[in-house]
N, C-alpha and C positions, 0 to 999 in steps of 0.2 A: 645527459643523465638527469635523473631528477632528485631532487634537491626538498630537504626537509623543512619545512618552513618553520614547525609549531609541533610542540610534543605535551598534550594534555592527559593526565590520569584521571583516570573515572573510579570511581567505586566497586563498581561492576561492568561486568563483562556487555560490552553495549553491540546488537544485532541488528540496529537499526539507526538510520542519522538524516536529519533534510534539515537544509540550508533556508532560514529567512527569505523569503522573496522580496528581492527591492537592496539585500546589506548581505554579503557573503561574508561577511567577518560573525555573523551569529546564527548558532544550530540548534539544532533541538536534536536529543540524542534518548534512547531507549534497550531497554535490552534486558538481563537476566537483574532485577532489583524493584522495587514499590514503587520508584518516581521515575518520572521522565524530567531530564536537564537540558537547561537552557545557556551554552558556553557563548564568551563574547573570545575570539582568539587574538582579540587589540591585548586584554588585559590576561589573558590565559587563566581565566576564572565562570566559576559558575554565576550565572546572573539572577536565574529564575528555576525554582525547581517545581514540579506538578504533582502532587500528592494523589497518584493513580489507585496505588492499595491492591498491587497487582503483583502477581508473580513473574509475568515476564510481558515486554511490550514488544509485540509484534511487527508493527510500520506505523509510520508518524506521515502524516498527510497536511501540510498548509494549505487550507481554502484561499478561494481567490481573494485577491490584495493582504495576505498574511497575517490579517487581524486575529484569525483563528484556524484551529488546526485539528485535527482527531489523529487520537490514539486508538488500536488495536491491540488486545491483549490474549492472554489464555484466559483468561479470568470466565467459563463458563461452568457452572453449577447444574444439578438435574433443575432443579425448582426456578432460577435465575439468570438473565442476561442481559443485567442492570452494566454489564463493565467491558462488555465484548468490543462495544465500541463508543467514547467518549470525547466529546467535542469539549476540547478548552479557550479560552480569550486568552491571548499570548503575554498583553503588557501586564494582565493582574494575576494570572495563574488559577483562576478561578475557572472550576467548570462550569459550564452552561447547561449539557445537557448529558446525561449520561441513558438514556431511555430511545436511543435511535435504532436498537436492532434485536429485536425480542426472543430471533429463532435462535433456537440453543447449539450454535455452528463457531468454530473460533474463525477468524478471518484473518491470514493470514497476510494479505496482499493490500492496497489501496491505492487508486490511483484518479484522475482528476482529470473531467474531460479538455479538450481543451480550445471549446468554443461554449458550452452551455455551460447553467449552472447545476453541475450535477456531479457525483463522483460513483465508481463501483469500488466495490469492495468481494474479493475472490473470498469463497465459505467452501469450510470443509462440510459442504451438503452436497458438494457436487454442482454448485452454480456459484454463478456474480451474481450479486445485488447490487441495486440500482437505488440510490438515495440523492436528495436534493443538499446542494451546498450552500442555503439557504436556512438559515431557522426558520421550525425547527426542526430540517434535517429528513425530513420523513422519507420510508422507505417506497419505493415504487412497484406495489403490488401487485400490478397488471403488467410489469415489467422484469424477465431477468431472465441471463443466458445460462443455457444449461443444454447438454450434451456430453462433458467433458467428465474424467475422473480426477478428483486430487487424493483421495485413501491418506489422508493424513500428512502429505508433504507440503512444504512451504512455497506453493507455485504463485508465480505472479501472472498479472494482467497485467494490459497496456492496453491504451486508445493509441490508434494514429495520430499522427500531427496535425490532421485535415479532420479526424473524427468521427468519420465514417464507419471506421472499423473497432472493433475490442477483440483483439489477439489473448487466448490463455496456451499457457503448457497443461500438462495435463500428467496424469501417475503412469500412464502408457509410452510415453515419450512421446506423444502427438500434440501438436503446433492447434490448433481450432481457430478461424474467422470468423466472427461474426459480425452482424451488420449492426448498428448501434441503431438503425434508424428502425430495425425490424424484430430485432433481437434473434433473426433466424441464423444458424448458422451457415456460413455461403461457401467457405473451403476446409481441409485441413492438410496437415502436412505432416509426414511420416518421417522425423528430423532426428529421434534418436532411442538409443535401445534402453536405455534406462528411463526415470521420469525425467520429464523434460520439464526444468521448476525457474524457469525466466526466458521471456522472448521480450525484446524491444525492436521496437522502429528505427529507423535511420532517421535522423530529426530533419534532412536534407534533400534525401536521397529515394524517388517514392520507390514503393516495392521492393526496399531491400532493408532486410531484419537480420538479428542474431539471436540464436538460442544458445541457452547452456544445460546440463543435464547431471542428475546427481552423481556425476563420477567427473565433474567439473571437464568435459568435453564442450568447447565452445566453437557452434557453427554457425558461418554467414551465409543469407540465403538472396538470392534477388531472383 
């Protein structure tokens, strides 16, 4: 059975949460409120809060060695998209840079590859973007996967464990491969009748994923 360790209340209704890398006793949590928080669950308290100025934060992404991290928000305006996505310094809570993605797309998804220094970021334009996880951050313009739909749902990406690949779901229920090295797409997969709004890798196991699909239908594929 499993066993409750820790029961923290948040303010708001929190949609999104990643763990410190290097201390799983500290998270960064986000969701339906202005700030993004920093819980320590030793003390069952807020340690650091991030003054976003946002309506709701979409996924939290810690860059390599966890100095720093980005936020995803709705925060997109016709004129502005100063706040789509916002890279913070973790120990002072101060932004660094808020001016890393200028198309007017909310991003929904964010994930980090996991040999270079780079991370994507899934946009309701109907592609991944492709940015450096380096300051400062710049987007990869001769660079980005695109074939797939997301029409407004909250679908994620993933890199393979090895890297090769960047997996999306898509608003059709289809699975999409593509090559990180080429950004072409190489396969897809016909996984489920609704959208299909998360596929993840096996961290272990090559060639075998699971998808889930918005009527919470979760399939494993190898």
């Amino acid at each position: 059975p499993c066993l409750q360790l820790e029961k923290l209340r948040n303010e708001f209704k929190i949609t999104c949460l990643s763990f410190l890398p290097g201390d799983q006793n500290i998270f960064v949590c986000g969701g339906f409120g202005p700030e993004v928080k920093a819980w320590d669950t030793r003390i069952g308290k807020v340690i650091r809060s991030y003054k976003a100025r946002v309506q709701q934060t979409l996924d939290i992404l810690f860059l390599p060695e966890g100095q720093e991290f980005v936020t995803s928000s709705d925060c997109v305006s016709r004129d502005s998209a100063d706040r789509t996505l916002i890279a913070w310094d973790f120990q002072t809570a101060s932004k660094i840079s808020n001016q890393i993605y200028q198309e007017r797309y909310t991003c929904p998804s964010l994930t980090l590859h996991p040999k270079d220094d780079v991370f994507a970021a899934q946009t309701n334009g109907n592609y991944v973007a492709l940015f450096s996880a380096q300051r400062p951050y710049k987007m990869n313009k001769k660079k980005r996967f695109e074939g797939h739909k997301v029409e407004g749902y909250a679908v994620s990406c993933e890199f393979s464990p090895d890297g090769t690949l960047l997996a999306t779901g898509s608003s059709q229920g289809i699975v999409y491969f593509y090559s990180y090295a080429t950004s072409r797409m190489v396969r897809t997969l016909s996984a489920h009748k609704q959208a299909c709004v998360c596929v993840t890798f096996h961290p272990v196991l090559p060639s075998v994923a699971a998808t889930c699909d918005w009527s919470g239908e979760v399939a494993i594929w190898h």
